[in-house]
C-alpha positions as CSV (number, residue, x, y, z in Angstrom):
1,X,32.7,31.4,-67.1
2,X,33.3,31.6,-63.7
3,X,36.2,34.0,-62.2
4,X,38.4,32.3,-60.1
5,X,37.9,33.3,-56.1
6,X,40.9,35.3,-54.8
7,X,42.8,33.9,-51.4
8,X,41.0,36.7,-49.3
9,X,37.9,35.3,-50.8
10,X,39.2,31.5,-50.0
11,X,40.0,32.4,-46.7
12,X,36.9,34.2,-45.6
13,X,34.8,31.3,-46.5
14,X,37.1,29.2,-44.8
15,X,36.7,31.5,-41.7
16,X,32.7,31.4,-42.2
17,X,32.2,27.6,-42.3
18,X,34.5,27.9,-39.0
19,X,32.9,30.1,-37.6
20,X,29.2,28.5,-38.3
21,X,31.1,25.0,-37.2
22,X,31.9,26.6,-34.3
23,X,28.8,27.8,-33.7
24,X,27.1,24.4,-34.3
25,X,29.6,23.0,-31.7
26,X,28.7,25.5,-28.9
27,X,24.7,25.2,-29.4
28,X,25.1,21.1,-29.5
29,X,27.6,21.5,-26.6
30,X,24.7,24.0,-24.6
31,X,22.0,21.1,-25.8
32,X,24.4,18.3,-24.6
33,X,24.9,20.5,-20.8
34,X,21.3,21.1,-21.0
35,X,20.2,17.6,-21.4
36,X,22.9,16.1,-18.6
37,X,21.6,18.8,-16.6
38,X,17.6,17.2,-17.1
39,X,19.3,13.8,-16.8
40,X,20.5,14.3,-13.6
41,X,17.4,16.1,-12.1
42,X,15.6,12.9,-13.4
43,X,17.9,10.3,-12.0
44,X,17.2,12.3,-8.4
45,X,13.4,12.2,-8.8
46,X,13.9,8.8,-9.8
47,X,15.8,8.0,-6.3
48,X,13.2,9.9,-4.5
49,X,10.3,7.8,-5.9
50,X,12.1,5.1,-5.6
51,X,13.1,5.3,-1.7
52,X,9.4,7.0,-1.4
53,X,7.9,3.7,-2.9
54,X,10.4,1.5,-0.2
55,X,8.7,3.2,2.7
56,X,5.7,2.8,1.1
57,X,6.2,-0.7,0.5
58,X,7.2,-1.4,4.1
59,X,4.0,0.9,5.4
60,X,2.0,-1.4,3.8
61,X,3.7,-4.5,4.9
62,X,3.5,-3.1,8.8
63,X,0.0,-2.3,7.8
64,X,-0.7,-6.3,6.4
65,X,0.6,-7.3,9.6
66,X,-1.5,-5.4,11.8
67,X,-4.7,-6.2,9.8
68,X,-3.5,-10.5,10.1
69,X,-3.1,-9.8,13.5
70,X,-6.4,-8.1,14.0
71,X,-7.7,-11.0,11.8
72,X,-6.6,-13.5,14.1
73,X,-7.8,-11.5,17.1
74,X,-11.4,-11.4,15.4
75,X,-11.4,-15.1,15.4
76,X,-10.5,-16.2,18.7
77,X,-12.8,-13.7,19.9
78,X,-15.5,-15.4,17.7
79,X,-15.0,-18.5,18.8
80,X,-15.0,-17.2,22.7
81,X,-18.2,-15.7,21.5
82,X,-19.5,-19.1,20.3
83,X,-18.5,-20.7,23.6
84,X,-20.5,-17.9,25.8
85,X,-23.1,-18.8,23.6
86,X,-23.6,-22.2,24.0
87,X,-22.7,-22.1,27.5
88,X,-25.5,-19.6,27.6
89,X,-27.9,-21.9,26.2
90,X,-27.0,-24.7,28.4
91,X,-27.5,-22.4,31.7
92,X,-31.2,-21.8,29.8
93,X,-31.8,-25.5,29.1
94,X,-30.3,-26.2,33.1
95,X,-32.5,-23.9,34.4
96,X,-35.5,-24.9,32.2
97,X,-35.1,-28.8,33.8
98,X,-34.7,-27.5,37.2
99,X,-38.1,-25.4,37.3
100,X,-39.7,-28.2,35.5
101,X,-38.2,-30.8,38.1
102,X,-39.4,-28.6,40.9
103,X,-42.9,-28.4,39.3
104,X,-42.9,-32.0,39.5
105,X,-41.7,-31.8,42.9
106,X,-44.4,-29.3,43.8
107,X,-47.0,-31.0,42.5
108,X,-46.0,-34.4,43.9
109,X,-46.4,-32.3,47.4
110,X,-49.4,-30.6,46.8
111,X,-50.9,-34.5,45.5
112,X,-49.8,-36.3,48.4
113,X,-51.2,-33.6,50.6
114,X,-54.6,-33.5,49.4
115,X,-54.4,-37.5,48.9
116,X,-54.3,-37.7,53.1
């Protein structure tokens, strides 16, 4: 049969599951500082990516910009391009009929002289 505990032996139990409480309420208390602690650090790394991926965001829209612009610059020079060229190729074809027509000319000369 079991002896019954005495009060010193009541009250040192009592004192140990305190004293174990107690210690489970400092190391969840430490675990609890520790994790608002990593919280915090993450919530300012989050800001900093976030305010990183803002500039970011408007580089890239500056950037888009630019690129339409250059886009649009490409084209009008493409189409002066274009012009230059065809007005190239008329000059050729203008020149072309005036050597031809002063062929003709020449030869209408040179025909009507030896016809005399």
């Amino acid at each position: 049969m079991m002896e019954p505990r005495s009060h010193y032996d009541w009250d040192s139990h009592n004192r140990q599951v305190v004293v174990e409480g107690t210690q489970a309420l400092e190391r969840t208390g430490d675990s609890l500082a520790r994790s608002h602690q990593i919280a915090v650090e993450t919530e300012t790394i989050g800001t900093e990516v976030v305010s990183e991926l803002g500039e970011q965001r408007e580089a890239l829209l500056r950037t888009r910009s630019r690129l339409e612009d250059a886009n649009s610059q490409l084209d009008n020079a493409k189409s002066v391009l274009i012009k230059m060229g065809r007005n190239v190729l008329y000059n050729k074809l203008i020149l072309v009929i005036i050597i031809i027509l002063e062929v003709v000319i020449l030869a209408t000369l040179i025909y009507l002289r030896v016809s005399r």
